[in-house]
N, C-alpha and C positions, 0 to 999 in steps of 0.2 A: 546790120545790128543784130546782136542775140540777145534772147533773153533767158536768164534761168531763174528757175523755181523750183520748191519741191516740197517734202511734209517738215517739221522741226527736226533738227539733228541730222535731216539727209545729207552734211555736207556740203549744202550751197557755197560757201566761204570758201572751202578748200578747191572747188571746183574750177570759182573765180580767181583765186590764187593761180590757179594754173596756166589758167587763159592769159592771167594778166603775167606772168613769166615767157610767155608766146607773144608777147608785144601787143596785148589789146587792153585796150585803157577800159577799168572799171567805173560803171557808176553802182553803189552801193546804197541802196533805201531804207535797210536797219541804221550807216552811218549817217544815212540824214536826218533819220528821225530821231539819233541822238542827239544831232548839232543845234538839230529846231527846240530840241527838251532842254537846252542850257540853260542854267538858271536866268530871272530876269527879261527873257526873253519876249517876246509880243504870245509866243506860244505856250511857254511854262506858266503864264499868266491867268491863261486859258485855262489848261489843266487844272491847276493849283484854285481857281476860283470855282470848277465846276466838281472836282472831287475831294475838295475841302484840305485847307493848310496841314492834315496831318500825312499828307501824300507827300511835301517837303523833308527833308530830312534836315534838321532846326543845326546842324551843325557845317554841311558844307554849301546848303543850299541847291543839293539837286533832287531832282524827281526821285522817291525811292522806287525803281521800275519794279522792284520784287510786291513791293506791297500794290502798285498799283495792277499791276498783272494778277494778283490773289483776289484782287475786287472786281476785276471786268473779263475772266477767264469764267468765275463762277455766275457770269450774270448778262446774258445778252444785249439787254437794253444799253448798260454801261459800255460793254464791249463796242454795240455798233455805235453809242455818243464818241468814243475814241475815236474809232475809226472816224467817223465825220469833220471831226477838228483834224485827225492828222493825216489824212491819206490825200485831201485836197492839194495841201502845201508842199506834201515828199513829193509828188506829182508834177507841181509845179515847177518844183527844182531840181527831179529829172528832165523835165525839157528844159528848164534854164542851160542844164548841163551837156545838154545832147547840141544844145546851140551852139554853144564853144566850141565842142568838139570839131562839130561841122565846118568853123570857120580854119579848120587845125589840118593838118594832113594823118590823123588816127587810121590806121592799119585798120581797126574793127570796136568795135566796141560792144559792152557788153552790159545789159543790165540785173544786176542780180538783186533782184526782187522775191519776197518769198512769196506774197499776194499778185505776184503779176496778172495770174486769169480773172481773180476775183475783183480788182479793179480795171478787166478790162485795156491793162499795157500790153498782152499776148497780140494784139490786135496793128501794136505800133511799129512791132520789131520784123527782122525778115527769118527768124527761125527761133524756134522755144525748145530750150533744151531744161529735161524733168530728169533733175537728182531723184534718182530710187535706192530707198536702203531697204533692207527685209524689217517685216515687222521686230522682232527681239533686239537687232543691230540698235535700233531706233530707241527703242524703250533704256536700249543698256546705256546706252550715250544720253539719254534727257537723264536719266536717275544721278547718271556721274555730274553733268553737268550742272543737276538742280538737285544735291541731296536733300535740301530741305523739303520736298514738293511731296505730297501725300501722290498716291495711285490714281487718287481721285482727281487731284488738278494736274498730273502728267495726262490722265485721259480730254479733260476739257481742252489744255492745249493743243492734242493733236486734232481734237475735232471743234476747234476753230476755224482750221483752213480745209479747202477741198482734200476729199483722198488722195492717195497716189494713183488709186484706180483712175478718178474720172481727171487726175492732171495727166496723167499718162494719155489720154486722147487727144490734147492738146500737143501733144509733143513732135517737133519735127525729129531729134534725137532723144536717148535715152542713153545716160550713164547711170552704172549702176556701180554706186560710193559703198557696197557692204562690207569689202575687204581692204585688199591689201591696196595701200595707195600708189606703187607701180602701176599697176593693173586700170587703176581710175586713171592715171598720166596719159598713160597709153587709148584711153579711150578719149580722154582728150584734145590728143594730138592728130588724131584722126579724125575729128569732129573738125577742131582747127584748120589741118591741113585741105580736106574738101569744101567747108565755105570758103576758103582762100583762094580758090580755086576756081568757085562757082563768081568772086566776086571776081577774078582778074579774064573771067569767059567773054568775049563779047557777046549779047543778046543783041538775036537775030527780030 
Protein backbone atom coordinates (compact mmCIF):
# COMPACT_ATOMS: atom_id res chain seq x y z
CA UNK A 1 0.00 0.00 0.00
CA UNK A 2 1.33 3.56 -0.71
CA UNK A 3 0.64 6.59 0.59
CA UNK A 4 1.05 10.12 -0.85
CA UNK A 5 1.14 13.40 0.51
CA UNK A 6 2.56 16.72 0.02
CA UNK A 7 2.22 20.70 0.63
CA UNK A 8 -1.13 22.48 -1.29
CA UNK A 9 -0.87 22.55 -4.99
CA UNK A 10 2.21 20.00 -4.99
CA UNK A 11 0.15 17.98 -7.41
CA UNK A 12 -1.04 15.01 -5.22
CA UNK A 13 -4.12 14.41 -7.77
CA UNK A 14 -2.13 14.26 -10.70
CA UNK A 15 0.28 12.09 -9.13
CA UNK A 16 -2.61 9.60 -8.10
CA UNK A 17 -3.83 9.97 -11.57
CA UNK A 18 -0.93 8.38 -12.64
CA UNK A 19 -0.63 5.59 -10.44
CA UNK A 20 -4.17 4.97 -10.97
CA UNK A 21 -3.52 4.65 -14.97
CA UNK A 22 -0.74 1.94 -13.89
CA UNK A 23 -3.61 -0.09 -12.42
CA UNK A 24 -3.74 0.86 -8.71
CA UNK A 25 -6.90 1.57 -7.27
CA UNK A 26 -7.17 4.93 -5.50
CA UNK A 27 -8.53 5.97 -2.27
CA UNK A 28 -8.96 9.67 -2.11
CA UNK A 29 -9.47 11.67 1.38
CA UNK A 30 -10.33 15.27 -0.06
CA UNK A 31 -13.11 13.05 -2.13
CA UNK A 32 -14.41 11.70 1.14
CA UNK A 33 -14.61 14.57 2.83
CA UNK A 34 -16.58 16.01 0.15
CA UNK A 35 -18.98 12.95 0.09
CA UNK A 36 -19.35 13.22 4.09
CA UNK A 37 -19.95 17.41 3.55
CA UNK A 38 -23.23 16.43 1.47
CA UNK A 39 -25.79 18.22 2.32
CA UNK A 40 -28.16 16.77 5.10
CA UNK A 41 -25.80 14.50 6.02
CA UNK A 42 -25.17 13.26 9.91
CA UNK A 43 -21.80 15.35 9.09
CA UNK A 44 -23.08 18.58 7.34
CA UNK A 45 -25.10 18.69 10.43
CA UNK A 46 -22.37 18.87 12.39
CA UNK A 47 -20.70 21.59 10.64
CA UNK A 48 -23.68 23.70 9.92
CA UNK A 49 -24.67 23.47 13.79
CA UNK A 50 -21.09 24.43 15.09
CA UNK A 51 -20.14 27.24 12.44
CA UNK A 52 -23.49 28.65 12.24
CA UNK A 53 -26.21 28.23 9.14
CA UNK A 54 -24.41 30.99 7.33
CA UNK A 55 -21.63 28.36 6.35
CA UNK A 56 -24.74 26.81 3.95
CA UNK A 57 -25.24 28.33 0.91
CA UNK A 58 -29.37 29.07 1.18
CA UNK A 59 -29.59 28.12 -2.39
CA UNK A 60 -28.13 24.54 -3.25
CA UNK A 61 -27.59 23.52 0.10
CA UNK A 62 -23.93 22.76 0.42
CA UNK A 63 -21.18 23.64 2.54
CA UNK A 64 -19.64 26.88 1.16
CA UNK A 65 -15.95 25.35 1.42
CA UNK A 66 -14.60 28.93 0.39
CA UNK A 67 -16.11 30.64 3.26
CA UNK A 68 -15.64 28.03 5.59
CA UNK A 69 -11.74 27.66 4.83
CA UNK A 70 -11.69 31.85 5.21
CA UNK A 71 -12.83 31.09 8.98
CA UNK A 72 -10.73 28.15 10.18
CA UNK A 73 -7.43 28.81 7.91
CA UNK A 74 -7.40 32.28 9.94
CA UNK A 75 -8.03 30.71 13.27
CA UNK A 76 -6.55 27.73 14.82
CA UNK A 77 -8.91 26.79 17.43
CA UNK A 78 -11.70 26.55 14.56
CA UNK A 79 -9.17 24.92 12.25
CA UNK A 80 -8.33 22.09 14.88
CA UNK A 81 -12.59 21.90 15.87
CA UNK A 82 -12.69 20.80 11.92
CA UNK A 83 -10.31 18.74 12.02
CA UNK A 84 -11.78 16.80 14.96
CA UNK A 85 -15.25 16.32 13.44
CA UNK A 86 -13.75 15.46 10.18
CA UNK A 87 -10.56 13.51 10.13
CA UNK A 88 -12.15 10.66 12.59
CA UNK A 89 -14.72 9.79 9.97
CA UNK A 90 -12.38 10.23 6.50
CA UNK A 91 -10.20 7.76 8.57
CA UNK A 92 -12.76 5.52 9.26
CA UNK A 93 -13.74 5.23 5.59
CA UNK A 94 -10.25 4.85 4.40
CA UNK A 95 -10.22 1.58 6.26
CA UNK A 96 -13.80 0.92 5.36
CA UNK A 97 -12.27 1.17 1.93
CA UNK A 98 -8.88 -0.51 2.41
CA UNK A 99 -11.27 -3.50 3.62
CA UNK A 100 -12.72 -4.08 0.30
CA UNK A 101 -10.00 -3.66 -1.49
CA UNK A 102 -8.33 -6.51 0.56
CA UNK A 103 -11.20 -8.82 -0.01
CA UNK A 104 -10.50 -7.79 -4.24
CA UNK A 105 -7.43 -9.07 -6.06
CA UNK A 106 -5.94 -4.79 -6.23
CA UNK A 107 -2.61 -4.85 -7.93
CA UNK A 108 -1.55 -1.96 -5.17
CA UNK A 109 -3.29 0.65 -3.87
CA UNK A 110 -2.81 3.94 -3.06
CA UNK A 111 -3.69 6.47 -0.47
CA UNK A 112 -3.68 9.98 -1.35
CA UNK A 113 -4.01 11.88 1.49
CA UNK A 114 -2.68 15.42 2.02
CA UNK A 115 -2.56 15.03 5.98
CA UNK A 116 -1.33 11.60 5.87
CA UNK A 117 1.75 12.22 8.67
CA UNK A 118 -0.32 14.57 10.54
CA UNK A 119 -2.89 12.05 11.24
CA UNK A 120 -0.55 9.48 11.68
CA UNK A 121 -1.82 7.10 8.16
CA UNK A 122 2.25 7.35 7.13
CA UNK A 123 2.46 4.62 9.82
CA UNK A 124 -0.44 2.22 8.02
CA UNK A 125 1.02 2.02 4.59
CA UNK A 126 4.16 0.18 3.19
CA UNK A 127 5.84 3.37 1.57
CA UNK A 128 5.20 7.27 1.71
CA UNK A 129 5.75 9.00 -1.37
CA UNK A 130 6.09 13.28 -0.83
CA UNK A 131 4.98 15.35 -3.87
CA UNK A 132 7.70 18.32 -3.94
CA UNK A 133 7.15 21.42 -5.91
CA UNK A 134 9.63 24.53 -5.68
CA UNK A 135 8.44 27.18 -3.52
CA UNK A 136 7.08 29.95 -6.54
CA UNK A 137 5.74 26.73 -8.65
CA UNK A 138 3.34 26.39 -5.59
CA UNK A 139 2.47 29.96 -4.88
CA UNK A 140 1.77 30.30 -8.77
CA UNK A 141 -0.65 27.40 -8.90
CA UNK A 142 -2.52 28.28 -5.24
CA UNK A 143 -2.98 32.03 -6.82
CA UNK A 144 -4.40 30.61 -10.28
CA UNK A 145 -6.27 28.12 -8.35
CA UNK A 146 -7.74 30.45 -5.58
CA UNK A 147 -7.63 34.09 -7.21
CA UNK A 148 -9.81 35.25 -4.71
CA UNK A 149 -7.40 34.50 -1.68
CA UNK A 150 -5.42 37.56 -0.23
CA UNK A 151 -1.23 36.71 0.23
CA UNK A 152 -2.25 36.48 3.58
CA UNK A 153 -4.64 33.36 3.56
CA UNK A 154 -2.49 31.64 0.62
CA UNK A 155 0.33 31.92 3.39
CA UNK A 156 -2.01 30.45 6.31
CA UNK A 157 -2.95 27.68 4.03
CA UNK A 158 0.38 26.55 3.31
CA UNK A 159 1.22 26.61 6.99
CA UNK A 160 -1.51 24.58 7.86
CA UNK A 161 0.15 21.36 7.01
CA UNK A 162 3.76 20.26 7.79
CA UNK A 163 6.49 21.63 5.32
CA UNK A 164 7.87 19.91 2.64
CA UNK A 165 11.12 20.07 4.64
CA UNK A 166 10.05 17.91 7.65
CA UNK A 167 7.40 15.70 5.00
CA UNK A 168 10.25 15.07 2.95
CA UNK A 169 11.89 12.85 6.01
CA UNK A 170 9.07 10.89 6.02
CA UNK A 171 9.41 9.92 2.54
CA UNK A 172 10.38 6.52 1.27
CA UNK A 173 10.30 8.20 -2.49
CA UNK A 174 10.30 11.77 -3.73
CA UNK A 175 8.65 13.02 -6.98
CA UNK A 176 9.30 16.15 -7.70
CA UNK A 177 5.78 17.69 -9.76
CA UNK A 178 7.54 21.32 -10.62
CA UNK A 179 7.66 20.90 -14.38
CA UNK A 180 7.00 19.23 -17.06
CA UNK A 181 4.38 16.43 -16.44
CA UNK A 182 6.44 13.76 -18.74
CA UNK A 183 9.13 14.01 -16.50
CA UNK A 184 6.64 13.43 -13.11
CA UNK A 185 5.19 10.02 -15.39
CA UNK A 186 8.36 9.04 -15.69
CA UNK A 187 9.09 9.33 -12.05
CA UNK A 188 6.17 7.55 -11.51
CA UNK A 189 6.63 4.63 -13.33
CA UNK A 190 9.78 3.92 -11.71
CA UNK A 191 8.38 4.24 -8.32
CA UNK A 192 5.56 1.80 -9.67
CA UNK A 193 7.74 -0.43 -11.50
CA UNK A 194 10.20 -1.15 -8.14
CA UNK A 195 7.26 -1.57 -5.51
CA UNK A 196 5.90 -3.96 -8.14
CA UNK A 197 8.70 -5.65 -7.92
CA UNK A 198 9.57 -5.56 -4.11
CA UNK A 199 5.80 -6.81 -3.76
CA UNK A 200 6.06 -9.78 -6.34
CA UNK A 201 10.08 -10.74 -4.29
CA UNK A 202 9.54 -13.37 -2.04
CA UNK A 203 10.58 -12.43 1.64
CA UNK A 204 13.14 -14.51 3.02
Amino acid sequence: MIGITGVPCSGKTTVSNMFRELGAEVIDADLIGHQLLSPFTPTWQKIRQYFGPGIVDGNTGEIDREKLGSMVFGDHMLLNKLNALMHPLIIEEIRRKLEQLGQGETRAAVLDVPLLIEVGLHEAVDAVIVVMVESHVQLARLRKKNPHLTDLEIDQRIRSQLSQDVKQEYADFIIDNSGDLDKTRQQVYSIFQELMKKQSTPQE
